[in-house]
N, C-alpha and C positions, 0 to 999 in steps of 0.2 A: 430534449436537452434544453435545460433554461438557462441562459445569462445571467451573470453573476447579478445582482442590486446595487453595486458600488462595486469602485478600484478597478484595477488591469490586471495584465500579464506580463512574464516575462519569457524571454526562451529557457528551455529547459528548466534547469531548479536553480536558476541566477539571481537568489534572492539578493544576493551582494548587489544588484544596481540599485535598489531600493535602501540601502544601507544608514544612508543618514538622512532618509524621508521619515516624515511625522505627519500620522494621519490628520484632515483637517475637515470635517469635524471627528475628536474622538467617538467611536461608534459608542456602544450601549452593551453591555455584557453580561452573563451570564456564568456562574459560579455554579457547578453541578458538583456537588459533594457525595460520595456514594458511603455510606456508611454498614456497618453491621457488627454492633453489641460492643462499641468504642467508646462509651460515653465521656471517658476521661480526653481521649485524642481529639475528639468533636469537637468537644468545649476549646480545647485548643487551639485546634484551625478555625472555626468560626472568631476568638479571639482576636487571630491573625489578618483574617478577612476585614477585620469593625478597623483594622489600623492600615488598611491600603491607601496609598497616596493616591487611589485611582477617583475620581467624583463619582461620592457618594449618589449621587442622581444619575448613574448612568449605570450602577450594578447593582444584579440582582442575586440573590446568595439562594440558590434550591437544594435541601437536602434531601436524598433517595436512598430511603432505606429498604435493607436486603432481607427482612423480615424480622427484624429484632425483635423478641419478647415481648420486650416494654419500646413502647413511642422513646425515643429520644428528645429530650427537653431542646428546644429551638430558641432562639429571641426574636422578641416582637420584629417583626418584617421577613424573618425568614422563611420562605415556604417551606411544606415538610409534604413529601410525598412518599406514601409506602407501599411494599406487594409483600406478599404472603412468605415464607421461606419454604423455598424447593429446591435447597440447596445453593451455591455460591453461583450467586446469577448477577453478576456484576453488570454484564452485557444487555440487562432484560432494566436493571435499576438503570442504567446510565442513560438509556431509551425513554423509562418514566420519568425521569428528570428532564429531559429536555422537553417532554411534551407541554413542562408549568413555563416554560422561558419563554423571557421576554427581549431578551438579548438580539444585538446582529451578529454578537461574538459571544462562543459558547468555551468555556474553562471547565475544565476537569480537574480535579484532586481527591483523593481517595481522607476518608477522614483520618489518617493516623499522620499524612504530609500536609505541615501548615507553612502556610508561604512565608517568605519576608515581604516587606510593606509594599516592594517596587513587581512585584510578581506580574499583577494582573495585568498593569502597562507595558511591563515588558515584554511581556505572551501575547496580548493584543495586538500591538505593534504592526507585525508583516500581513497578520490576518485581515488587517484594516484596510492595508492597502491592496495584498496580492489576496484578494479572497479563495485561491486552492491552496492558501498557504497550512497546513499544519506543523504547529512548533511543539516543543519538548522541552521544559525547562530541565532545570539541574536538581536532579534530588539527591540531598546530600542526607547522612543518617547521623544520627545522635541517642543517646540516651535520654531521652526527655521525661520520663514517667516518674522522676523523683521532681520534679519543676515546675513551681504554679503554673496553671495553665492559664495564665494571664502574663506571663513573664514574656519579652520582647525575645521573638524565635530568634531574632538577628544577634544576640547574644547570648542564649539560651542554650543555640545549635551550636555556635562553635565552641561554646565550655564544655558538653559534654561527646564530644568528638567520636563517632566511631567510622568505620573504614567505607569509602566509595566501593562499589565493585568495577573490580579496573575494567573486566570485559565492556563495560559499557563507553568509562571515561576515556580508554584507549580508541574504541569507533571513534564516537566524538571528535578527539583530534587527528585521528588517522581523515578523517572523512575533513576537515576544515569542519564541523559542523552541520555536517551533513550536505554543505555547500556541494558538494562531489558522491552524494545520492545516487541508490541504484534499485535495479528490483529487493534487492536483501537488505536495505535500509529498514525497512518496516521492523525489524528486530530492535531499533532504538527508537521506535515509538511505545514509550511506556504509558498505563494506563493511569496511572496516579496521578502524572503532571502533562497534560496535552492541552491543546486549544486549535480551535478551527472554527469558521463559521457557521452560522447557523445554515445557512443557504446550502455551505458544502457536505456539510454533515447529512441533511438530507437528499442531496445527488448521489451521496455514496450508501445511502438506502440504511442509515442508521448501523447499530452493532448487532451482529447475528445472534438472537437469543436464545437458540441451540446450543450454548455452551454453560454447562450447569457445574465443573467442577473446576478449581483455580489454574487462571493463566492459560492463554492464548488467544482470548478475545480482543486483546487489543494489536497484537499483531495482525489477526486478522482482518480486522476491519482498517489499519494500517495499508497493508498490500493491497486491499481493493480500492483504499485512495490513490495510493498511489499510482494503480493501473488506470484509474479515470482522469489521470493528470495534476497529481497533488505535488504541491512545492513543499519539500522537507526541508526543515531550519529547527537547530539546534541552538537553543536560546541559552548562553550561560552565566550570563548573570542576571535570568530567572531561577532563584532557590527557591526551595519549598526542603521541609526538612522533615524526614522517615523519620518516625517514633519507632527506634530498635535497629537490627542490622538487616542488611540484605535477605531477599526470601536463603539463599542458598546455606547463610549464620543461622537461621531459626529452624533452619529441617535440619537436627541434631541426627536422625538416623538414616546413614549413607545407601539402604536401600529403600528407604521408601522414599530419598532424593531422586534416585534413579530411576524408579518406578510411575514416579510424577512427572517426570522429565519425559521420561517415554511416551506417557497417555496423551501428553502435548503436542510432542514432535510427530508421534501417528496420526493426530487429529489435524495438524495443519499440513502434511504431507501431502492430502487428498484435498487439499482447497486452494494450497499455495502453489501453483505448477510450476517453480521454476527452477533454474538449477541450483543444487545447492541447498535446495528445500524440500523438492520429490527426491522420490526415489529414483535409483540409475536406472533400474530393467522394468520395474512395473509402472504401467499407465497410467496417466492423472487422469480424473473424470476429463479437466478441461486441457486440451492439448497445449501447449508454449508456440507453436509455430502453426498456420492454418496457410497450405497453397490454397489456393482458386483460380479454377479454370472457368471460364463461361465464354459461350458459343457450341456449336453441336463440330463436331470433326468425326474421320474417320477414326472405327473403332481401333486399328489397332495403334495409331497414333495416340490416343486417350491413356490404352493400356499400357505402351512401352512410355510414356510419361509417367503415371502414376507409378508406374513399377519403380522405374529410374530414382524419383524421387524420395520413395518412402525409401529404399536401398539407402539410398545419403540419407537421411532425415527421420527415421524409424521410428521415432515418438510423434514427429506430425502428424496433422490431420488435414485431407487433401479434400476439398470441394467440389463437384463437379454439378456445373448447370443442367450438363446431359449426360445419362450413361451410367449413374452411378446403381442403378439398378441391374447392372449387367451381370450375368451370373460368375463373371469373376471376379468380381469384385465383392461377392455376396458374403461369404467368411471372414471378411477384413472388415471389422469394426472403423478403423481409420479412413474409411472413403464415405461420403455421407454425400447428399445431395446439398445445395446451397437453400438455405430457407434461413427464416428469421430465428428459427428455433435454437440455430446453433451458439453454441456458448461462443462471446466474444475471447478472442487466443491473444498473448501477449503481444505478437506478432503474427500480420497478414501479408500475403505475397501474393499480389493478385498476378499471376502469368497472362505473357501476350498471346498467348499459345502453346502448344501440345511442346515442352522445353525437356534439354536436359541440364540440372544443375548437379553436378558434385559436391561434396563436401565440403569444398576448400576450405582450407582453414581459417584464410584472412575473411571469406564470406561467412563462415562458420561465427568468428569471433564479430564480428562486425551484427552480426543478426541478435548476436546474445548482449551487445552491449545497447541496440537501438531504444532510441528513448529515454536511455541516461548516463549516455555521454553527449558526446558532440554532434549527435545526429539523431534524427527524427524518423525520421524517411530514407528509403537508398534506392536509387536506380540499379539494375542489375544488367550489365551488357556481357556481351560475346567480346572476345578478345578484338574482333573485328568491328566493334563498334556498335552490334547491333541491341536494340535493349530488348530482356527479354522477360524482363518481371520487376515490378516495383515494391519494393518491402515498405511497413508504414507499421511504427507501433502502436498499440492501442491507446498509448499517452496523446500522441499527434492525434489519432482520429477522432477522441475526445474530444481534445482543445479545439482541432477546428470548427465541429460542431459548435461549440459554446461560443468562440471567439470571431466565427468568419476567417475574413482578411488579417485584425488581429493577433492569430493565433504566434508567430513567429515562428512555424515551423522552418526547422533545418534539414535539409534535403542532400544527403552525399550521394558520390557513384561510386560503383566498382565494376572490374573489369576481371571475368573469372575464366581463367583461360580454358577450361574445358568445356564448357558450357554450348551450347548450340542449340538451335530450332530445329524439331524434327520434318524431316518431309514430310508435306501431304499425306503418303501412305507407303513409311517405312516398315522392313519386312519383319515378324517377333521372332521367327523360327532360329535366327542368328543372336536376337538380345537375350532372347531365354537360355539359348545354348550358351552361350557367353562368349564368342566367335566374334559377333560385331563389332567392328571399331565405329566410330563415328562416321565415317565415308556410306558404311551401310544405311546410315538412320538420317541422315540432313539431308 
């Protein structure tokens, strides 16, 4: 885990304390343009770029092309970086483009969205100071392709006006601008208009170039910032303006919308494990909740634990430092030994000991919201006070890594009234029959 190079943090995704800070010094940026067979839309965003109020001495314009035919004609200073066409490899070009940067701060726009002049200051901005900040300007759409492409976008766009998709502009303000972020925010991380730092881009291990056919790749690699502790801001009066209408106006036939929709949502199902995004009854590679147990106990304590648990929790995946090689546990995919190997889970519950926890609901709700609400981390007690498992999202275990003392992690409790520590060497023949109350097992 490296420390950022500049700027701080905040708690949570509290970009509003930074509100009316102004980085000092403006960092150095980077303009990544990803194009493919657009020459008319090119010339227009690069147009847009040569009129940024941003100093000309601290940005760098790279365009990444997705294997067009012909070289796309560039102007003197602009770098032009290309890979072969193996299909819509947006993910694999926006990678080759940051490999020419020279930026602390790296901009993304797609060549058909040209900014207005105050763009790239205004996407830089949080990046500057909060370095996990990734921001989203506003992409607004227009008919532009009757329009010099030298014509000033900021009057250009609004003469020839076509329609926002509200899906989007409604998150936006349902969310404050994303101010009130969660695991499902990464859906209003669009690929066309984003920015983040160069430093974070590489913590979050760049864009996964397994994705070869349109859309998905920037949610995804969205959710995995976000899991590593990424601050979402929704920048709105950062415009950049779509040449045409929304993808959903140009896919004119209502099945092969559907069809493309689907390839999508199947493909990020199995990478995005949360609710909402998986599936309800089939398992994600990487589980959403991870108990851990460690220390050796007796065996049946281990077992009426594990049982107990996956019962409440049946998409989890339970840890064990010892035992998990037991033969009853050997059919159950979801019991694994602790090693390094294991995927990091959205949430970790490291238990005190061999526990029982139910489903409660307030604990239920409270687990699914950790890390982006109000709470970071949560102690987990017995109605009697005792604690019996500390919950920690993988946003906090990030940050503190990166940040130390820093970090601002936020720490609640709760108190789940059924929950208890099993005894020493409580008996199964009553948990499996279903006969034991609690009096049996503590």
């Amino acid at each position: 885990m490296v420390r950022p190079p500049f700027g701080t943090t905040v708690p949570g995704n509290r970009w509003d304390l930074v509100a009316d800070a102004a980085p000092d010094p403006w960092p150095s940026v980077t303009v990544v343009v990803t194009h493919f067979e657009q020459p008319g839309e090119l010339a227009r965003t690069l147009a847009a770029l040569a009129r940024q109020d941003y100093p000309a001495d601290l940005m760098q314009v790279v365009v990444a092309d997705d294997g067009s035919a012909v070289a796309p004609d560039v102007p003197t200073g602009v770098v032009l970086v290309r890979q072969e066409d193996r299909g819509f490899r947006a993910a694999a070009v926006r990678n080759l483009g940051v490999t020419r940067a020279t930026g602390d701060v790296l901009c993304f726009l797609d060549a058909d969205t040209s900014p207005e002049p105050g763009y790239v200051r205004r996407m830089t901005r949080l990046p500057a100071l909060l370095p996990e900040t990734v921001t989203v300007g506003r992409r607004r759409h227009a008919e532009l392709a009757p329009q010099p492409v030298d014509a000033p976008i900021e009057t250009a766009g609004p003469r020839n006006l076509l329609p926002e998709p509200a899906w989007l502009s409604d998150a936006y303000e349902r969310s404050r601008d994303l101010l009130d972020a969660d695991d499902r925010s990464y859906r209003y991380i669009i690929g066309a208009a984003f920015a983040c730092t160069r430093w974070f881009f590489d913590e979050i291990g760049g864009m996964d170039e397994s994705f070869d056919e349109y859309g998905g790749e920037d949610w995804e690699w969205a959710h995995r910032a976000w899991q590593i502790g990424a601050i979402f801001a929704h920048v709105p009066d950062a415009v950049a303006w779509h040449d045409g209408p929304e993808w959903a106006g140009r896919m004119a036939d209502p099945e092969e919308r559907v069809r493309r929709g689907n390839v999508q949502t199947l493909l990020l199902t199995g990478r995005i494990p949360v609710d909402g995004s998986r599936g309800t009854g089939v398992l994600s590679p990487v589980a959403d909740i991870a108990f851990r147990l460690r220390g050796r106990f007796d065996d049946a304590a281990t077992f009426v634990c594990v049982d107990a648990l996956l019962a409440a929790f049946p998409r989890a995946r339970v840890e064990l430092e010892h035992g998990a090689e037991a033969p009853v546990f050997s059919a159950d995919p979801r019991v694994v030994a602790i090693g390094p190997a294991s995927p990091a889970a959205r949430v970790e519950v490291d238990l005190a000991g061999p526990v029982v926890l139910p489903a409660d609901g307030a604990l239920v709700e409270r687990l699914r919201a950790l890390g982006a609400g109000d709470e970071d981390e949560l102690e987990i007690r017995s109605s009697e006070g005792v604690v019996l498992a500390r919950a920690s999202s993988r946003r906090s275990r990030e940050r503190r890594a990166r940040w130390g003392d820093e970090a601002a992690v936020r720490v609640g409790s709760i108190a789940v009234d059924e929950a208890f520590a099993l005894r020493p060497h409580p008996r199964v023949e009553p948990h499996v029959g279903g006969w034991a109350g609690p009096d049996h097992l503590r």
